[in-house]
Every structure is written in structure tokens, then in C-alpha cells.
LOFI-893728 format. One record per residue (C-alpha): x, y, z; residue in one letter. Coordinates in pm, 1 decimal. Layout:
% LOFI-893728
ATOM        u        v        w residu
ATOM        X        Y        Z      A
...
% end
This chain:
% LOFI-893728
ATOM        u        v        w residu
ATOM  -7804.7  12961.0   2376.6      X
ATOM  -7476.0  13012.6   2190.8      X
ATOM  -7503.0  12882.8   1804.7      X
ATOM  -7113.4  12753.0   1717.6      X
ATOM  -7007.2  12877.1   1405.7      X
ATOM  -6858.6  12582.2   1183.6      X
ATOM  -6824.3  12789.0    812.5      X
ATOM  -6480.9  12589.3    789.4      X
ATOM  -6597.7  12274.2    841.8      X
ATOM  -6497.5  12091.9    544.6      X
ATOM  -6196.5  12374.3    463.7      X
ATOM  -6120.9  12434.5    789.2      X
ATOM  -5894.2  12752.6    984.1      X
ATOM  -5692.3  12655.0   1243.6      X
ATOM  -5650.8  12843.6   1516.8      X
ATOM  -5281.6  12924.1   1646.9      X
ATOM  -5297.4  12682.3   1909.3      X
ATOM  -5442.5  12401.5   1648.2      X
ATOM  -5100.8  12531.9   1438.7      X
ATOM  -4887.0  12526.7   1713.6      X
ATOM  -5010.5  12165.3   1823.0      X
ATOM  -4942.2  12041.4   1451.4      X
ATOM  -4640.0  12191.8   1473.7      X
ATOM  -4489.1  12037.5   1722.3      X
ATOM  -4638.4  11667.8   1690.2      X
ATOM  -4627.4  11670.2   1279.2      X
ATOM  -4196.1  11640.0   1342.0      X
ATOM  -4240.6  11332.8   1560.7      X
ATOM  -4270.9  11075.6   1374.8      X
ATOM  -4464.0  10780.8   1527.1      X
ATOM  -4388.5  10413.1   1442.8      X
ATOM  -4585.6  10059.1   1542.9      X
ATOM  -4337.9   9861.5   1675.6      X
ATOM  -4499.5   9560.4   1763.4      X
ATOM  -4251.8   9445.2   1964.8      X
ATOM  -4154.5   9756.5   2171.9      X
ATOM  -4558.8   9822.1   2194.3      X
ATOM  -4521.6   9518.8   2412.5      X
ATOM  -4247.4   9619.8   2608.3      X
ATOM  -4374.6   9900.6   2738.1      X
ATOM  -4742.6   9740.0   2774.9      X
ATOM  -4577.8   9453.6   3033.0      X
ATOM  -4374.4   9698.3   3173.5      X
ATOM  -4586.2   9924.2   3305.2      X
ATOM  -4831.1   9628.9   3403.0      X
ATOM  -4560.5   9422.1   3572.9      X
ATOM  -4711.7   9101.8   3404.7      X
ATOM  -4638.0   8934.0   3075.7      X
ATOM  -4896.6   8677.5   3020.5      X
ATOM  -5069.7   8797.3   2693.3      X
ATOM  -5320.7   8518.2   2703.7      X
ATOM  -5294.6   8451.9   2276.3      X
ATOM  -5534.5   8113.6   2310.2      X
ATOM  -5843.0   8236.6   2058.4      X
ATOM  -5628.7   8417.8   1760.0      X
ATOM  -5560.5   8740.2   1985.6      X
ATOM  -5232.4   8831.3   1807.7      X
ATOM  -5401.5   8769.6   1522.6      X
ATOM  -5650.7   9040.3   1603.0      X
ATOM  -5375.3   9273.9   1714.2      X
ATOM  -5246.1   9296.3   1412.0      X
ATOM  -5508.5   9346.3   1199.1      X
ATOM  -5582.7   9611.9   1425.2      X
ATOM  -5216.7   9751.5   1337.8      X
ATOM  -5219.9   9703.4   1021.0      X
ATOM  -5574.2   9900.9    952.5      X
ATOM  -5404.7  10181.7   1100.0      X
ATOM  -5103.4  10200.8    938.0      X
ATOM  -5274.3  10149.7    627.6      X
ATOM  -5462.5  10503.7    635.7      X
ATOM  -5230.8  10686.7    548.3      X
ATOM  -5391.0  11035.4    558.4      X
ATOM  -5350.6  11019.0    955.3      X
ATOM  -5126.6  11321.0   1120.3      X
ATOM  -4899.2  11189.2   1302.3      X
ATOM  -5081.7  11359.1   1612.1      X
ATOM  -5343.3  11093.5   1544.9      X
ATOM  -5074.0  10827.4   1507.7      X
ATOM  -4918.6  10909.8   1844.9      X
ATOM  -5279.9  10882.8   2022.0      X
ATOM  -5345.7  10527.3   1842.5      X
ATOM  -5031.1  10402.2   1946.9      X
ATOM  -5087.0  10508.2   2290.1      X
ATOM  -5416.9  10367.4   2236.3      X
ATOM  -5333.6  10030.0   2195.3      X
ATOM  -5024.0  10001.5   2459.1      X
ATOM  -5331.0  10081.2   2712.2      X
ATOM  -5518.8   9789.6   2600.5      X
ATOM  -5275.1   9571.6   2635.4      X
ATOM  -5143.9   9682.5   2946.4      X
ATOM  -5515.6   9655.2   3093.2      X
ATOM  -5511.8   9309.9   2889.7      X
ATOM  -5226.4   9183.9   3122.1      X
ATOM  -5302.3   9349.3   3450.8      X
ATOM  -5723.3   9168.7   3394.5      X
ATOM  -5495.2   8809.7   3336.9      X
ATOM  -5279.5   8856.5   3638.8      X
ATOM  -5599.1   8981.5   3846.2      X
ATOM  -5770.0   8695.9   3781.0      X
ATOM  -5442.7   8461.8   3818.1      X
ATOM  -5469.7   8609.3   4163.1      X
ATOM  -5832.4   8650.1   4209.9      X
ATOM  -5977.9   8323.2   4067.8      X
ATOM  -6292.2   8361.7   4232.0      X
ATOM  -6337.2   8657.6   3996.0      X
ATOM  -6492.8   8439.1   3700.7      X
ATOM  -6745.7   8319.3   3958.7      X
ATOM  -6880.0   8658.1   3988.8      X
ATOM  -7250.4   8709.4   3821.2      X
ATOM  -7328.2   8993.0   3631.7      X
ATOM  -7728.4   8936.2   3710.1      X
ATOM  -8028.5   9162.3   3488.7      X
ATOM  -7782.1   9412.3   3353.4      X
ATOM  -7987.4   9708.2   3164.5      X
ATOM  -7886.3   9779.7   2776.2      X
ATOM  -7865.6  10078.2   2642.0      X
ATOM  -7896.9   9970.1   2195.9      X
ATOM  -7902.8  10209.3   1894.0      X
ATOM  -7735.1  10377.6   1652.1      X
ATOM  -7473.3  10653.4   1769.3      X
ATOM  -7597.9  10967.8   1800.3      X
ATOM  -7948.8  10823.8   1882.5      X
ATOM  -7973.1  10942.8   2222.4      X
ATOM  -7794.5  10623.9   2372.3      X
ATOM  -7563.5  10833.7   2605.5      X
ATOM  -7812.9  11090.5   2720.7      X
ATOM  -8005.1  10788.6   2807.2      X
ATOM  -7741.6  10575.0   3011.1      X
ATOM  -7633.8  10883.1   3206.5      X
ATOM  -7995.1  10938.1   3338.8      X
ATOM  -8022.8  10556.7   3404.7      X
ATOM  -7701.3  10606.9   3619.0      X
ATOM  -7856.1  10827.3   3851.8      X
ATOM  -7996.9  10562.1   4008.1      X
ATOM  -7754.9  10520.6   4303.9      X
ATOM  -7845.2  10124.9   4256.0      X
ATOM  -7675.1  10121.2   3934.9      X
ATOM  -7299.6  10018.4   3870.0      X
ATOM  -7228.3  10170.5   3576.1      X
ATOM  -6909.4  10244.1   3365.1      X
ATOM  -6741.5  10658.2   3372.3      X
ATOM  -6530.4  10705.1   3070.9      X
ATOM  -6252.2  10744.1   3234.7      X
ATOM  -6294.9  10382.9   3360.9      X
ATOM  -6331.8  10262.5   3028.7      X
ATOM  -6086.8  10430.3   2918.0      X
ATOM  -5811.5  10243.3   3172.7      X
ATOM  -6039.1   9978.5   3358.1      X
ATOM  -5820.6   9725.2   3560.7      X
ATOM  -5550.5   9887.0   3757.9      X
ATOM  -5164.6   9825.7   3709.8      X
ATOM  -4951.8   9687.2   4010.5      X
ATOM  -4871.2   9975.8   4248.2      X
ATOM  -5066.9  10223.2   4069.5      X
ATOM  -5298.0  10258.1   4337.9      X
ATOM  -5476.8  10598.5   4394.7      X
ATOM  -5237.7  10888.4   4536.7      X
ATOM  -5172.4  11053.6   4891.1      X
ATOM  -5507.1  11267.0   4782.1      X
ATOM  -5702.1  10957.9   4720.8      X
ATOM  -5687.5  11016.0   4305.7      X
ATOM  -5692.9  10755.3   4028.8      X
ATOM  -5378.4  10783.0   3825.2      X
ATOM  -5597.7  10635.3   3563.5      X
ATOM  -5877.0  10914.1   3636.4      X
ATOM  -5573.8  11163.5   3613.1      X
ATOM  -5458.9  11053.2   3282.3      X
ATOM  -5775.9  11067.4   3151.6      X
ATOM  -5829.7  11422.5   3324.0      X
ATOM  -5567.2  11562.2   3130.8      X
ATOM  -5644.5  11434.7   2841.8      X
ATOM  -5958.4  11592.7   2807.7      X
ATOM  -5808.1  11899.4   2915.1      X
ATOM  -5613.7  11869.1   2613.4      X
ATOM  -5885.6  11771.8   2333.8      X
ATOM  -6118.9  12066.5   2518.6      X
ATOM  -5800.8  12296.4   2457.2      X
ATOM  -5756.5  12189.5   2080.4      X
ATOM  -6118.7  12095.5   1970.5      X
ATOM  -6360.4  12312.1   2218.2      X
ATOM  -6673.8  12246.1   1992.5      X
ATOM  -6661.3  11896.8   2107.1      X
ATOM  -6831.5  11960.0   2362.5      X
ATOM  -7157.6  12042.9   2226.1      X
ATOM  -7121.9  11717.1   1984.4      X
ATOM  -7041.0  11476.1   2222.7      X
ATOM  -6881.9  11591.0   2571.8      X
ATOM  -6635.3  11271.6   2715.1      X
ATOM  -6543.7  11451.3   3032.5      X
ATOM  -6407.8  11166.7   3268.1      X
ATOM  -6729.8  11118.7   3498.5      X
ATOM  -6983.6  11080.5   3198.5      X
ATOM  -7114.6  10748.0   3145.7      X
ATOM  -6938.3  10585.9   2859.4      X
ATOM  -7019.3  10286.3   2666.6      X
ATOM  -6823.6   9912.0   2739.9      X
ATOM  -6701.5   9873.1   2344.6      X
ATOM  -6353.6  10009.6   2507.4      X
ATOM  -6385.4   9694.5   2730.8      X
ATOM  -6427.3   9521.8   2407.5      X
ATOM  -6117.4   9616.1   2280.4      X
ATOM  -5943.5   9519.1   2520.3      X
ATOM  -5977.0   9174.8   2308.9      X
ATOM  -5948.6   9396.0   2004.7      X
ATOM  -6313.1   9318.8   1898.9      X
ATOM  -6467.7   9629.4   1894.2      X
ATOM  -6608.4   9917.1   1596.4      X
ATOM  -6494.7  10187.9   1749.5      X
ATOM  -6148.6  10227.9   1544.2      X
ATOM  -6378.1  10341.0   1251.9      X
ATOM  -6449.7  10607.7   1442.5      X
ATOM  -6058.5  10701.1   1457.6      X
ATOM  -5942.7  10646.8   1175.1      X
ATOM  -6047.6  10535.4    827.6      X
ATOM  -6037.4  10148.5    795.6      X
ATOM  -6279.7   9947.8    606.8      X
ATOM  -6042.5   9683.7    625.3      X
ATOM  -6058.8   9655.9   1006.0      X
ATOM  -6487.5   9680.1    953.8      X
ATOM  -6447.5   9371.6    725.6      X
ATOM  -6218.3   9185.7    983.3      X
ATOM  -6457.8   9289.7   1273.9      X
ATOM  -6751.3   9187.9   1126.1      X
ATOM  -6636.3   8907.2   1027.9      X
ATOM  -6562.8   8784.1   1380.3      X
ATOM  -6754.9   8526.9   1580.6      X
ATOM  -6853.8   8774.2   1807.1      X
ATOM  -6995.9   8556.5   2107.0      X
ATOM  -6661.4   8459.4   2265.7      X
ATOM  -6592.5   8861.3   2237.4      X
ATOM  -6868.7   8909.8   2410.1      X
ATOM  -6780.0   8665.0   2704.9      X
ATOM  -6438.5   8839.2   2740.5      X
ATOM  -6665.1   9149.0   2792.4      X
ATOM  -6837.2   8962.8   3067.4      X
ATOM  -6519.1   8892.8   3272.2      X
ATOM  -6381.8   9260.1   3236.5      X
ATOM  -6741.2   9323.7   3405.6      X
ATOM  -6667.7   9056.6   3647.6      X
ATOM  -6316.5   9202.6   3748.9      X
ATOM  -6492.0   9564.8   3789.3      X
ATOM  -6777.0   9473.6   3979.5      X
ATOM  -6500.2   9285.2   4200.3      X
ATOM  -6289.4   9613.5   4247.4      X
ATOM  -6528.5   9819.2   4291.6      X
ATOM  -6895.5   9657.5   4411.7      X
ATOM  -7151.3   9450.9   4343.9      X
ATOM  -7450.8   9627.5   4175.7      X
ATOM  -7679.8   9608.9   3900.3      X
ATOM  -7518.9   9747.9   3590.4      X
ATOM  -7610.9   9966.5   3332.5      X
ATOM  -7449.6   9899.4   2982.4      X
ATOM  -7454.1  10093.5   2702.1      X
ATOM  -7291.2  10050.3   2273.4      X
ATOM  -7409.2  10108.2   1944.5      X
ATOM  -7223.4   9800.8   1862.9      X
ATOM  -7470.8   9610.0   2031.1      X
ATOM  -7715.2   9697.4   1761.6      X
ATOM  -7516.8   9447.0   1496.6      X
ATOM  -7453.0   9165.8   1763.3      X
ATOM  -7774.9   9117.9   1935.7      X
ATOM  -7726.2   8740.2   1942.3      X
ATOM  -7394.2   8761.4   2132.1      X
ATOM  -7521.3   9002.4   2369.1      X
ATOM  -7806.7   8784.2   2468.0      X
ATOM  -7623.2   8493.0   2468.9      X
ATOM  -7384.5   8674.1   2710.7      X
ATOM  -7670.0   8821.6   2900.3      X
ATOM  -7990.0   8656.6   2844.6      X
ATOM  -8129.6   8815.0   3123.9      X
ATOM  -8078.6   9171.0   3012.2      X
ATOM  -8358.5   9432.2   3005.5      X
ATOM  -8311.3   9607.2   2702.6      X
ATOM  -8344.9   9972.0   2576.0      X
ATOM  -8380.1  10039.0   2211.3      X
ATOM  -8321.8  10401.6   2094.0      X
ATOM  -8437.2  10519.7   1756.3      X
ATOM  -8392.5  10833.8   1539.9      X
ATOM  -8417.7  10907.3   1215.6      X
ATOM  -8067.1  10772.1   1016.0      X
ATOM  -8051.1  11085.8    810.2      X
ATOM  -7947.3  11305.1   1114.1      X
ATOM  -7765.0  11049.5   1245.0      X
ATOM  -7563.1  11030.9    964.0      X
ATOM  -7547.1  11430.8    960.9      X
ATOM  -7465.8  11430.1   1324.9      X
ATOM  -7178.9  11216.7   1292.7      X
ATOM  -7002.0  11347.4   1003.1      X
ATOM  -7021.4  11695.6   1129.1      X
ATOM  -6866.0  11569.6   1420.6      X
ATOM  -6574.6  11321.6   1241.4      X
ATOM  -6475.2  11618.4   1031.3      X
ATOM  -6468.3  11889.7   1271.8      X
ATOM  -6196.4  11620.7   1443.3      X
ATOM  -6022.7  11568.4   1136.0      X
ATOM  -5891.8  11947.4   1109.7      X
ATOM  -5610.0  11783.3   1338.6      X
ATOM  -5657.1  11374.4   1302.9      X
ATOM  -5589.1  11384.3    950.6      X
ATOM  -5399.8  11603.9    618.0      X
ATOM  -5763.1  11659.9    444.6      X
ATOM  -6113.0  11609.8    561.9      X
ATOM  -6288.2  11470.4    229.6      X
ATOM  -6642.2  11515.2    319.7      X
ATOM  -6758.5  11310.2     31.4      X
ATOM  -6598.9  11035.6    175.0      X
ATOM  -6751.1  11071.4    514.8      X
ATOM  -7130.7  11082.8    357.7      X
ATOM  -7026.0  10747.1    151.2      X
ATOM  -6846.4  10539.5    433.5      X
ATOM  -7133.9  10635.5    734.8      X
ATOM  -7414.4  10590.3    532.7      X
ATOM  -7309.7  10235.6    442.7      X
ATOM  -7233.7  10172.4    785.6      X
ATOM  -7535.6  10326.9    956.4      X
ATOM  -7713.1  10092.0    704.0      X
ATOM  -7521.4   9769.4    790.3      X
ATOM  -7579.1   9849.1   1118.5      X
ATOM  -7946.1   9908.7   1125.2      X
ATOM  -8012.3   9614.7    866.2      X
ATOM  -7815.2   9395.9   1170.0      X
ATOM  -8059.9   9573.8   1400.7      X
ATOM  -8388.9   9525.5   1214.1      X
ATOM  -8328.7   9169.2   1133.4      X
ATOM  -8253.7   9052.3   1461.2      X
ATOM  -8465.9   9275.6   1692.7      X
ATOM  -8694.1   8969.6   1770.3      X
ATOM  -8342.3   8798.6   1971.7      X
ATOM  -8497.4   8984.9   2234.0      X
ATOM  -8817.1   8939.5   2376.3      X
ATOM  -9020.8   9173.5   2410.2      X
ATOM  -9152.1   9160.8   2760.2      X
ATOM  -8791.2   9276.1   2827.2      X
ATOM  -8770.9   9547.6   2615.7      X
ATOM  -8906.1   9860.2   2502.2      X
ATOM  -8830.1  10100.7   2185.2      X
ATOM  -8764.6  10480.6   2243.1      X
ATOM  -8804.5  10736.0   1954.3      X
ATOM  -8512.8  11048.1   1990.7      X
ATOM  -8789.4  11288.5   2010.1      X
ATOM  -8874.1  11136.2   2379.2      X
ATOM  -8570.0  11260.2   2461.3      X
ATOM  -8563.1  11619.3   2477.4      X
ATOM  -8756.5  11642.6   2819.6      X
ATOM  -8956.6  11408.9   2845.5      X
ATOM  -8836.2  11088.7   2947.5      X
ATOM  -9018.0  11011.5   3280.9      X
ATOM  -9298.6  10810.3   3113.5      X
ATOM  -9059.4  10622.8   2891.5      X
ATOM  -8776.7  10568.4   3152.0      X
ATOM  -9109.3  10429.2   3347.6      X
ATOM  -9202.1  10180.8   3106.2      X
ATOM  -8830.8  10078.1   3067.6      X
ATOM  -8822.8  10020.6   3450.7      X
ATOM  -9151.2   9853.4   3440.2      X
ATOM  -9012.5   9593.2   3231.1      X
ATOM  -8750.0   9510.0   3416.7      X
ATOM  -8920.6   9454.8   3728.9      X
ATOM  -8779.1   9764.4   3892.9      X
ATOM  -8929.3  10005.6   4113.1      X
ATOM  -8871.2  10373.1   4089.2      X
ATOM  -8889.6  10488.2   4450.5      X
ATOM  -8963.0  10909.2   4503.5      X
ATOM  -8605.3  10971.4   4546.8      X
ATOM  -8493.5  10820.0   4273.3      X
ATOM  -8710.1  10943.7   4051.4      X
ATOM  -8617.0  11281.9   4179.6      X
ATOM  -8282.9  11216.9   4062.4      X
ATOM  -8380.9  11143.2   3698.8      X
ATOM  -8588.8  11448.9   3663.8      X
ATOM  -8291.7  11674.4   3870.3      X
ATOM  -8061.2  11516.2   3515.4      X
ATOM  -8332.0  11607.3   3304.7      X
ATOM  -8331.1  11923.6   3388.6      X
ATOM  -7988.5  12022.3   3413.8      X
ATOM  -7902.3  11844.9   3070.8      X
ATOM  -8106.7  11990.2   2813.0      X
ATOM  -8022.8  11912.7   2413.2      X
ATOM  -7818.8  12194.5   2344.0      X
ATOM  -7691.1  12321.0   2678.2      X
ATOM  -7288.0  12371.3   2558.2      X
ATOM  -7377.7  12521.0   2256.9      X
ATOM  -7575.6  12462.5   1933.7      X
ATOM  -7440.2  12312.7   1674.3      X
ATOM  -7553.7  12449.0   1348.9      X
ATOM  -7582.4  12064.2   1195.7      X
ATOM  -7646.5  12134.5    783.7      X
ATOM  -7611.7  11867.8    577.5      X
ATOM  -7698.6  12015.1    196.7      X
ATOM  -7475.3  12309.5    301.8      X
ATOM  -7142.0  12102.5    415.7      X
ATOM  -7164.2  11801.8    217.4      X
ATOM  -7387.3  11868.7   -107.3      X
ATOM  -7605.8  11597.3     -9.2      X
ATOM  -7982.0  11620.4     -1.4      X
ATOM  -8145.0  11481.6    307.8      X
ATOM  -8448.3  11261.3    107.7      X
ATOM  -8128.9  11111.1   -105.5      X
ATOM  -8049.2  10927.4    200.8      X
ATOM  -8353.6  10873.9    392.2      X
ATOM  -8499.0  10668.1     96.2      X
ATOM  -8253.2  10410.7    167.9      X
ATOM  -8395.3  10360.7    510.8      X
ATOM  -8757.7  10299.4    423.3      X
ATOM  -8728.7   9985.1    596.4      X
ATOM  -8584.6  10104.2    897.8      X
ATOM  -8904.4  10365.2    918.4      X
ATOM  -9115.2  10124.9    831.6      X
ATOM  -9037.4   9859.2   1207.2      X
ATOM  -9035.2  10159.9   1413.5      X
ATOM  -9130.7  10514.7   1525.6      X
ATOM  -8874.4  10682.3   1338.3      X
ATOM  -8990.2  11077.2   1324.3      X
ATOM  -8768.0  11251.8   1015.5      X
ATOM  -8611.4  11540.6   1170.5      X
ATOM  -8434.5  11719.8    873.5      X
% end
């Protein structure tokens, strides 16, 4: 098993295609232009109903102006924001003319979905992948999430491929080309199983820009939000995916979920849901390795002291959510699942998860789970020598004692 070598991590050395790329995109400068944004967002969906009833412009430009207001983003990572957001609200219009067309749409149930909850890098997408193997499942690839409803006439080719899958394709092409150790941190190829807070944002409700950029502003604005009509607007992208492509079961999947458990049960009281646990420290290790080994070409300096500050306040605020309102969901329809049953040996807890929803696991199915087991061992692209003393000057137990109460509600094993 390959060990990655990441001695540059916090100074890094680019390689000559990472100079070349910078080269090229750092003379381009990129501009938010509200108004052309839209343009090219109706005309590619060939609809223009925006749908601005519940304060959505008002969202959409908070969402701009957090952006713009970091302003030690290349303008590589401007270009991809901006591109970013014209795709949400091109899916935004082509899910309000689909519906305008499809009424019947909002009719559609989305019955016993099961949850996938916990902090990122907790195991939650090793864990919705193996669910997925269940051929009963509907569940959501990343390149679907990525591009969910699909624009007028941009139906699949004369080879029977997704434009949207193509895009996304090539894409990852690209970031594998640019940034290859990302796939040992957290592979996105466009089959994986992704999570739904892209479907979130298509109402420009979700976390995940934190994860692109640096915005505490936009973590304010978000959390301030009443998240339950979010949440509904979730429910109807589900509604307009389970009517393109079938009606199963699905299989859902966020960290966000973790801070609005009352809006997801609200949306979906009948959920069966999956906790995931691990100890915060490595978490918080895990992710900033990962945020600024992407920031050697997202941003002009990688300031790892800012990385330990900002995700250890968040992974706190998120877990605080988490611990307080656990109880929102009962616990005959739920079970708790510590990282360290994930590395092999998820059968018996997968079983118990199953068990509580009411679901059988018939031979063949089960064979499927073990066949992903196997085949996607921790550490299978690559080992990522995680050290967070080393990169960041930060002592592991100088975190962890901030989480006492976190370790305290649930089987939390320290790993570092």
C-alpha cells in the first residue's frame, strides 16, 4: 500500500502542470455578474421562472457576496464557483418548469427513506455506498447531484450518455489531473454515492460553500435560516428524481443533517436513521489535510492556522447541534455506528441498521455488501500520511478536551 508523500502540505511545490494550470486561469479574470449569471442560467434551461416567493434572491446573494468577499481565492477557484452557481440555477428553473409540466410530481411520496448522519469524514460515504448496493435502493451518484434535473433537449446522446454525466466526467478528469492525492482523501468519481446537500443548494441552503471557500459570513447566514422549508424544497427535488428515474426506497446521506435534525424529521418522519461517530480530533485532522492540500490551487496561501481555528469551531457547532438534538429521533429507528466498525466489519452493524428499519437482507443482497466490503478497504488509493502536530503545530489532546461531551453520549474511540 502506497504511503503519499505530503512534506509540502502547508508550503506546498507545484508541479508543472499545477503551474501551467495557474498560469493560464490566474489571467482570466472572473466576475459575478448577477445579472448575466442569469442569462446564461435561463438560457441554457429554456425557462425563466426563478420562483423568488420565500427570500430566494435574497439567499443568492448572500451566497455571492460570501464569495466575493474571500478574497484570497485564485481566480481558478472563482471560475469554478461561478460555474457553480449558474448550475444551480439552471437546475432551479428546469425543477420549476418540470413540475409546471408534471404537476403530479409534488404528489409523489418519498416513503422510509434511510439517513446516512455524522460529521464529515466519519465514515458517512463509505457507509451510503455499501447501503446502495442494495439493488432496492434509489440512491443519489455524484454526478446526479452534481446536475440533477435535466435541461430541455439535453437528453442523453446517440450512445445513450448523460451530457450531465459527461460534464461531470470531465471534470473529474480534470481535478484527478491537477490534485491526484484526492483520491485517497475523498474520491468523487461520477458513480460514487454522493450526499443530497447539492440538492440543497439548489435553494441556496446548504454548508457546503465552507468547504470551498472561506466564509463565516455565509455559516452565520446559513445557520441562521429556518431550515424546515429548505428541507421541503429538498423533498420535491427527491420527488422530481424519483419521477425521472423510478420509484424506490432511497438512501440519503449529509453531514448537514447532523445540525438540522428537526427539519429532517419533520421532512421525513418516517426515516430510519444511521448515526456515524468518530473521534472529532481526526476528523478535524482529516479535513484540514484535505482543505489544504486543495488550496495549493483554490487559493494564494494555505494558512494552516486558520484551518485548525475555523474547523474546530465548526466540527463543535456541529456536534453540539448533534448531541442536543439526537433524541428528535427515536430510537427504535435508529442506531449509532462508531468509525472503527468500519474498517471491515460492517455486516453486524449494517444488520442492526436493517433490522430497524424493518428490512430484510436476503442472501444476495447481503452478498453484495460484503463483495463492497471487500473491494473497498480504508486505504486502497493510497495512504495518506494524516499528522496533525507535524503540519499544523497543534497537539491532538488540545482539541479533544473540547469534545468531552461529545465522548461522553457516545462510543467515540480516540484514534490519534
Amino acid at each position: 500500500m502506497e504511503t503519499l508523500n505530503l512534506d509540502d502540505l502547508t508550503d506546498p511545490v507545484l508541479t508543472d502542470t499545477q503551474r501551467h494550470i495557474l498560469e493560464y486561469t490566474e489571467s482570466r479574470e472572473v466576475t459575478f455578474d448577477l445579472d448575466a449569471m442569469l442569462a446564461e442560467a435561463v438560457a441554457q434551461a429554456r425557462a425563466d421562472d426563478l420562483t423568488d416567493d420565500d427570500g430566494f434572491s435574497d439567499r443568492l446573494a448572500a451566497h455571492i457576496a460570501a464569495i466575493e468577499s474571500d478574497t484570497g481565492l485564485r481566480q481558478l477557484s472563482r471560475s469554478t464557483l461561478r460555474a457553480r452557481v449558474v448550475r444551480k440555477l439552471r437546475n432551479r428553473l428546469s425543477l420549476t418548469d418540470l413540475i409546471r409540466r408534471y404537476p403530479e410530481i409534488e404528489a409523489i411520496p418519498i416513503e422510509r427513506p434511510l439517513i446516512v448522519v455524522g460529521m464529515p469524514r466519519s465514515g458517512t460515504t463509505h457507509l451510503v455506498n455499501l447501503i446502495a448496493r442494495d439493488p432496492r435502493r434509489r440512491a443519489l451518484p455524484y454526478w446526479e447531484s452534481e446536475d440533477p434535473i435535466p435541461a430541455l433537449g439535453q437528453g442523453p446522446d446517440v450512445f445513450g450518455v448523460d451530457p450531465r454525466y459527461a460534464r461531470v466526467k470531465a471534470e473529474h478528469e480534470a481535478l484527478m489531473a491537477s490534485t491526484p492525492y484526492v483520491a485517497a482523501m475523498h474520491d468523487r468519481f461520477p458513480e460514487a454515492i454522493e450526499e443530497e446537500v447539492e440538492l440543497l443548494d439548489l435553494d441556496m441552503a446548504g454548508y457546503v460553500l465552507e468547504w470551498h471557500a472561506r466564509v463565516p459570513g455565509w455559516r452565520d447566514f446559513y445557520l441562521g435560516l429556518d431550515h424546515t422549508r429548505h428541507y421541503a424544497y429538498l423533498k420535491k427535488v427527491l420527488q422530481a428524481l424519483t419521477f425521472l428515474r423510478g420509484p424506490r426506497t432511497w438512501v440519503l446521506k449529509s453531514p448537514q443533517h447532523a445540525e438540522q435534525l428537526g427539519p429532517l424529521m419533520a421532512t421525513f418522519p418516517d426515516a430510519t436513521v444511521a448515526f456515524t461517530h468518530r473521534d472529532p480530533v481526526a476528523v478535524i485532522q482529516s479535513a484540514i489535510t484535505m482543505m489544504a492540500y486543495s488550496d495549493r490551487l483554490r487559493r494564494t496561501s494555505i494558512d494552516p492556522d486558520w484551518l485548525v481555528d475555523y474547523w474546530s469551531d465548526r466540527i463543535h457547532r456541529l456536534l453540539s447541534a448533534c448531541v442536543r438534538d439526537r433524541e428528535l429521533v427515536p430510537a427504535e429507528r435508529s442506531v449509532d455506528i462508531g468509525f472503527h466498525h468500519l474498517n471491515g466489519n460492517e455486516m453486524p452493524v449494517l444488520g442492526e441498521y436493517y433490522q430497524r428499519a424493518g428490512i430484510d437482507v436476503p442472501p444476495k443482497v447481503a452478498k453484495r455488501f460484503q463483495a463492497y466490503i471487500d473491494g473497498n478497504r480504508r486505504g486502497a488509493k493510497g495512504r495518506i500520511p494524516y499528522d496533525l502536530k507535524r503540519h499544523f503545530g497543534v497537539e491532538p489532546q488540545e482539541l479533544r478536551s473540547r469534545f468531552a461531551f461529545y465522548f461522553d453520549r457516545f462510543d467515540v474511540h480516540p484514534e490519534i
